[in-house]
C-alpha positions in Angstrom: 52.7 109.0 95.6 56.0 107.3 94.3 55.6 104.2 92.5 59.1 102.5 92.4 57.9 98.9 91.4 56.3 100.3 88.6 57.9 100.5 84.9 56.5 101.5 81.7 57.4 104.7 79.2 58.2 108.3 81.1 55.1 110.2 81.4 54.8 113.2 79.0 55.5 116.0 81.3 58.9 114.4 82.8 60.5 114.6 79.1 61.3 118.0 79.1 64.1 117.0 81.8 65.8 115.0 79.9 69.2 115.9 78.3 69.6 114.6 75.2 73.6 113.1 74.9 76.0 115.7 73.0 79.0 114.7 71.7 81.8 116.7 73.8 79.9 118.3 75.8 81.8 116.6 78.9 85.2 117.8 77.8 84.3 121.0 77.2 82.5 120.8 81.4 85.7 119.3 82.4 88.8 120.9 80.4 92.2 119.9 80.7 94.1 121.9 84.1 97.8 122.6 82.7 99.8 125.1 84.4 103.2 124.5 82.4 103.2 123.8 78.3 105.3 121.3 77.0 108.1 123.7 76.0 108.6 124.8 79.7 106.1 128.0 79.9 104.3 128.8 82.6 100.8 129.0 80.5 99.0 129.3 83.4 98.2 131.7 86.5 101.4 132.5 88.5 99.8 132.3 92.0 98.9 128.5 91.3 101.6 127.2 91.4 102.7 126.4 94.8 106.2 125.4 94.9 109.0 126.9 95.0 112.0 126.7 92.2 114.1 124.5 94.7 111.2 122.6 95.6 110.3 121.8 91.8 114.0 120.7 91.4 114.2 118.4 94.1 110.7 116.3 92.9 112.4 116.6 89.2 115.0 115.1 90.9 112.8 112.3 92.6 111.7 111.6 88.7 115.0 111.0 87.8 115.3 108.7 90.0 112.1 106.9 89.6 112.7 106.3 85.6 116.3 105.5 86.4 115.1 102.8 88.7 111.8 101.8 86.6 114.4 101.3 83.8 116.9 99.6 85.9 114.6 96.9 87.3 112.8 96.1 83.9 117.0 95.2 83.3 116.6 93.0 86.2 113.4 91.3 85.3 115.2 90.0 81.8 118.3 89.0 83.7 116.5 86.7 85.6 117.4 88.8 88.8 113.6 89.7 89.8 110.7 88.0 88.9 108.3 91.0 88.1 107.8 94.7 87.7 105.8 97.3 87.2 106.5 100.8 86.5 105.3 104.2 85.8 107.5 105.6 82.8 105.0 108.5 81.4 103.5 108.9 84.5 105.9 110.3 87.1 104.4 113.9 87.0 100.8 112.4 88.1 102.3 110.4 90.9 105.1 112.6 92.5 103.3 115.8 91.6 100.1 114.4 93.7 101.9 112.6 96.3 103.6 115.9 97.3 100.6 117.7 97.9 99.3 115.7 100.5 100.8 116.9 104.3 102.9 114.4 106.4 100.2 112.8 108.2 98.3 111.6 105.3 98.2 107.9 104.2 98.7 106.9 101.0 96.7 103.8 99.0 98.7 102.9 96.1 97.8 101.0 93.2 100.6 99.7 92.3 103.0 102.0 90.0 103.2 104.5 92.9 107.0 103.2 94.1 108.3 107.1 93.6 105.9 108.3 96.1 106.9 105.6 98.9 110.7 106.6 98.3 109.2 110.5 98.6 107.5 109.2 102.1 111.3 108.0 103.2 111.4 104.5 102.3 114.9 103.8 101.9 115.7 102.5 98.3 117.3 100.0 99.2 114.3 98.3 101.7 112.7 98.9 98.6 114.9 96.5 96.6 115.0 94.3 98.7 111.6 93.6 98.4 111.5 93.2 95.0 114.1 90.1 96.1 112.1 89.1 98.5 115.3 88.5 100.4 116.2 88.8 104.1 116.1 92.7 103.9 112.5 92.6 102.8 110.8 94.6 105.1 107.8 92.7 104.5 109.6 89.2 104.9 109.5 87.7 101.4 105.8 87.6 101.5 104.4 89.9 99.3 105.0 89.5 95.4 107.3 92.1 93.8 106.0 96.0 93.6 103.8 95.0 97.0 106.5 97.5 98.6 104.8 99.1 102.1 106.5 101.5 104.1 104.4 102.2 107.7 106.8 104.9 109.0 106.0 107.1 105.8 102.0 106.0 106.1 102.6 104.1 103.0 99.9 101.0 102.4 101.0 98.1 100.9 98.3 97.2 97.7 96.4 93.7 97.2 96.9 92.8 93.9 93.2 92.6 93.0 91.5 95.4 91.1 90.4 98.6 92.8 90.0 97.3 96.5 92.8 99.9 97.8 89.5 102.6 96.9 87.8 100.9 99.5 90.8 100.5 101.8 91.1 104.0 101.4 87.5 104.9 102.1 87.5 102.9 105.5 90.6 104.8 106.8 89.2 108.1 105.7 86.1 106.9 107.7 88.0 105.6 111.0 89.9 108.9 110.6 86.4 110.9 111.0 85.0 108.5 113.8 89.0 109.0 115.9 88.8 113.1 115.3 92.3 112.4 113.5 92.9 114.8 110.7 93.9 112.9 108.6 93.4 113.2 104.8 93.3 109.4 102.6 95.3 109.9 98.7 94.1 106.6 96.5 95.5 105.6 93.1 93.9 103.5 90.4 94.1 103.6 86.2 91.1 103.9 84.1 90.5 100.6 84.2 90.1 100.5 87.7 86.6 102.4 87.4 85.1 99.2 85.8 85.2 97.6 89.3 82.9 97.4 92.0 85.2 98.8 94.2 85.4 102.0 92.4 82.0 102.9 92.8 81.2 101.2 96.5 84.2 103.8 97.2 82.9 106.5 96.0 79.8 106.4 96.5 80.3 106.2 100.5 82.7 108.6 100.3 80.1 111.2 98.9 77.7 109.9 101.2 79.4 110.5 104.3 81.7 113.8 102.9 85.1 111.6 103.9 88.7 113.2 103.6 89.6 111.4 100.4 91.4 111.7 97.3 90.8 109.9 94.5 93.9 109.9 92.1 92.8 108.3 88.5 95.7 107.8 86.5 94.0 107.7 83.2 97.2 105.8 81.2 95.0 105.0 78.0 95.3 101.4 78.3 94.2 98.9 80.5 96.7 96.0 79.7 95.7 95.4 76.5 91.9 97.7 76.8 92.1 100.8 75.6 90.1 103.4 77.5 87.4 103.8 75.0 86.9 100.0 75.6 87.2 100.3 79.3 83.7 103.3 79.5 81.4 105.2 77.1 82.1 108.6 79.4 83.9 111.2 77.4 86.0 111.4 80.5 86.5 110.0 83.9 86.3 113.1 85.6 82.6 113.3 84.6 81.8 110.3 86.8 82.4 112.5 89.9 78.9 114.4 89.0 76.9 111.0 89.7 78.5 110.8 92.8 77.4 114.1 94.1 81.3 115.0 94.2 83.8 117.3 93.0 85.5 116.3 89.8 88.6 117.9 87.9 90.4 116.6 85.2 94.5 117.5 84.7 97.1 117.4 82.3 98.9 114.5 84.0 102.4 115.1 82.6 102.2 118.7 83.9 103.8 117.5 87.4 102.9 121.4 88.8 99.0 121.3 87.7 98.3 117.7 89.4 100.0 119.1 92.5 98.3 122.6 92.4 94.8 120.7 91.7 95.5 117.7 94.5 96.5 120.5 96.6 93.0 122.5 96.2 91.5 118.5 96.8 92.9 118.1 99.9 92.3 121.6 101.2 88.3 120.7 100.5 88.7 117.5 102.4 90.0 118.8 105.4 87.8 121.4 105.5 84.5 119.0 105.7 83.5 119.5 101.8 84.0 116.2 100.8 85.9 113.7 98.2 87.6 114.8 94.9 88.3 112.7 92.1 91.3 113.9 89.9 91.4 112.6 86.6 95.0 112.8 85.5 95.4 112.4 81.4 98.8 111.0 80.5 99.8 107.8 78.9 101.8 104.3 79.7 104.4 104.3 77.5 105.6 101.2 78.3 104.4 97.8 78.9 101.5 97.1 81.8 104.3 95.3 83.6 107.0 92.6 82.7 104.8 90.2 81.7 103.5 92.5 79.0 104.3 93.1 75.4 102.2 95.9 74.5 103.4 95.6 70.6 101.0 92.7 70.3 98.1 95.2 70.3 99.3 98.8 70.1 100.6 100.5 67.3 103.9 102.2 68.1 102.7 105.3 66.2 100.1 105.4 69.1 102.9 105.7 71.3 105.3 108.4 69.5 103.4 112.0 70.7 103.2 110.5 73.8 106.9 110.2 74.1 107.2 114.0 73.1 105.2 115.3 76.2 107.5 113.4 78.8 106.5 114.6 81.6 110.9 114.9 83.0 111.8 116.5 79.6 108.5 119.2 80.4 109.9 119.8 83.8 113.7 120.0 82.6 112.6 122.7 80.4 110.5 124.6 83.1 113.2 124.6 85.4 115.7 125.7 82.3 113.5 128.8 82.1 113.8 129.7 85.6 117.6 129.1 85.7 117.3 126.6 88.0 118.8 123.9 86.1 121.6 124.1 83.5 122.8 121.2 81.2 125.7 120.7 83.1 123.1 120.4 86.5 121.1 117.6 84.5 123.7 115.4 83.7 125.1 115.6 87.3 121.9 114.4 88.7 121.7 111.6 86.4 125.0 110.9 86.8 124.3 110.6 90.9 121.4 108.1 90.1 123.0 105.7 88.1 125.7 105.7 91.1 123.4 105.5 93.9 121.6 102.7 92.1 124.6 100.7 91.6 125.7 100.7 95.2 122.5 100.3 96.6 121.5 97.3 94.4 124.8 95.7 95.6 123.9 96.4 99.0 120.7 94.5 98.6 122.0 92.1 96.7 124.6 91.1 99.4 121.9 89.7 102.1 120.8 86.4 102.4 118.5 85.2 99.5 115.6 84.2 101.8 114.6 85.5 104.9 115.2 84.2 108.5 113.4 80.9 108.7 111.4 81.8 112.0 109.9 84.6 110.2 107.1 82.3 108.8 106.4 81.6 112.3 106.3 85.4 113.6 103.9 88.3 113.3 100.5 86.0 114.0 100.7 86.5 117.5 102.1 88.5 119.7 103.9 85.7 121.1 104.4 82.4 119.6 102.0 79.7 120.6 103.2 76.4 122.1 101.9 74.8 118.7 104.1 76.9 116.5 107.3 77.3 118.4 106.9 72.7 118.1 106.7 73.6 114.4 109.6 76.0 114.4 111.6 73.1 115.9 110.4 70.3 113.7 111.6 72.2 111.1 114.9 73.6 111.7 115.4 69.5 112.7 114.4 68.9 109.0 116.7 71.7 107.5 119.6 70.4 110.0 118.9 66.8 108.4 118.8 68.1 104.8 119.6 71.6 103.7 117.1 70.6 100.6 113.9 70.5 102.8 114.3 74.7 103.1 114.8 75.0 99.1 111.8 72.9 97.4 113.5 74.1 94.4 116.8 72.4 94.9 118.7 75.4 93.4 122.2 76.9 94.5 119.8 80.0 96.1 
């Protein structure tokens, strides 16, 4: 008869299942997946890797783009032009690389340094801008905060800024997606840090449960702002966690852009097929700051950072494709070259509409059709901006 309510020590002949903790014995269970070394060679088995050489050049292209524009914005945010941003400089592989795996009619749960995989799903760069404006091309209005980007037409979820919750978010769609017969396959994102929250394990826990079409992406960055990992858990490695779960668990080089694709790839695959979650645990690092508002030399060491900087996950690709003849120097620098051009005009683009959107866009989007009470507030104040132009900028600025 079990005895749950009772406690005391483990009866004799119940200690010979107990396994005594050894040091390593989790990264040896869950070694690294790489497919491509760091000088370009294909290290690992031929037939895993998915993609073609055309199809790796346009996603190195895509990361070109994304630090281009990651660097670009952090420009911005100093100028005074933005208020905030986060990017994903060191981590491009384990974004794009998992992104692409997933099929067309998957959604995607970002955290929030995901913005390369929302252009991937079509969201047009500068809509994307223009959020981080706010401005009247926002297509979210002006009321999200900057790096909130969603993009519906490419099944691209906007984040709430809160840690963790898009696991949940994730976990309900997944779900829905099940009860609907829809085929659908849920990809979530979240750093190492993000496994200290509730939502993490609610997630997965109900996603093993119930076998649900998810994803779990764990971009394990080192740091957590200012927390570094072996601050954040006492695992050995995230990937382990999956085991309590009763789920699959992998762990992947995270700069090797072709092994996070091949193993998301395998993931969703299993998911579809009925076997359940998959959480990924991509190793890579955040070379930069958390975000804008983040000086990461008050509590990392810049030696810390140096190897890091030497396993680029572009510079890995660059050579991979260099191998394959797919890309030459002179190909390089004319892709780069195209970014910085594209980005110029499209950041004038943005920057030429109106600083604010319409003002009946804070009355629109509750109902489907405005009530009688908000259409006499829609009135009352354009009477007050007709009286004073100041009344529509608290601020009293020349935006």
């Amino acid at each position: 008869m079990r005895r749950e309510h009772e406690v005391g020590a483990v009866p004799r002949r119940q200690r010979g299942n107990h396994r005594e903790w050894e040091p390593g014995r989790f990264v040896k269970e869950f070694p690294l997946y790489r497919l491509v070394a760091e000088d370009g060679e294909l290290v690992g088995p031929p037939d895993e890797v998915t993609l073609s050489d055309a199809e790796v050049l346009k996603l190195y292209e895509l990361m070109v783009l994304n630090r281009a524009l990651d660097e670009r914005m952090i420009t911005l945010q100093r100028q005074g032009r933005i208020g905030f941003y986060i990017g994903s400089i060191g981590e491009e592989a384990s974004i794009l690389g998992s992104a692409a795996a997933m099929d067309e009619q998957d959604w995607i749960f970002p955290c929030y340094r995901e913005h390369g995989a929302a252009l991937m799903r079509g969201m047009p760069l500068v809509t994307f801008l223009c959020e981080l404006f706010g401005n009247a091309g926002d297509a979210l209005k002006g009321r999200q905060m900057p790096c909130h980007e969603a993009w519906r037409p490419g099944r691209f979820t906007s984040i709430s800024s809160p840690i963790s919750t898009q696991i949940s978010h994730a976990v309900g769609a997944a779900w829905a997606a099940r009860l609907k017969g829809d085929p659908m396959v849920a990809i979530t994102y979240f750093g190492e840090g993000g496994t200290s929250a509730h939502d993490f394990h609610t997630g997965l826990n109900f996603a093993a449960v119930r076998k649900l079409p998810v994803v779990f992406i764990c971009r394990n960055n080192g740091w957590a702002i200012s927390v570094p990992r072996e601050r954040q858990t006492g695992s050995e490695t995230i990937a382990q966690k999956a085991i309590a779960y009763g789920m699959r668990g992998e762990r992947v080089d995270g700069n090797d852009l072709l092994a996070v694709h091949a193993a998301t790839r395998r993931a969703r695959a299993r998911a579809a097929a009925g076997e359940g979650p998959t959480l990924i645990e991509c190793v890579t690092y955040r070379v930069e700051g958390h975000s804008t508002s983040d000086d990461p030399r008050a509590y990392r060491p810049a030696e810390l950072v140096e190897p890091w900087k030497r396993k680029d996950p572009l510079l890995r690709m660059r050579r991979f494709l260099a191998r394959r003849g797919a890309l030459d120097d002179a190909g390089d620098e004319r892709i780069r070259a195209g970014v910085r051009e594209e980005l110029q005009r499209v950041l004038k683009e943005a920057e030429a509409f109106a600083p604010k959107p319409p003002l009946e866009s804070l009355f629109e989007d509750v109902y489907a059709e405005p009530t009688p009470l908000l259409r006499e507030q829609l009135a009352e104040l354009e009477a007050a901006v007709a009286a004073d132009p100041r009344v529509a900028n608290p601020r009293h600025s020349d935006a």
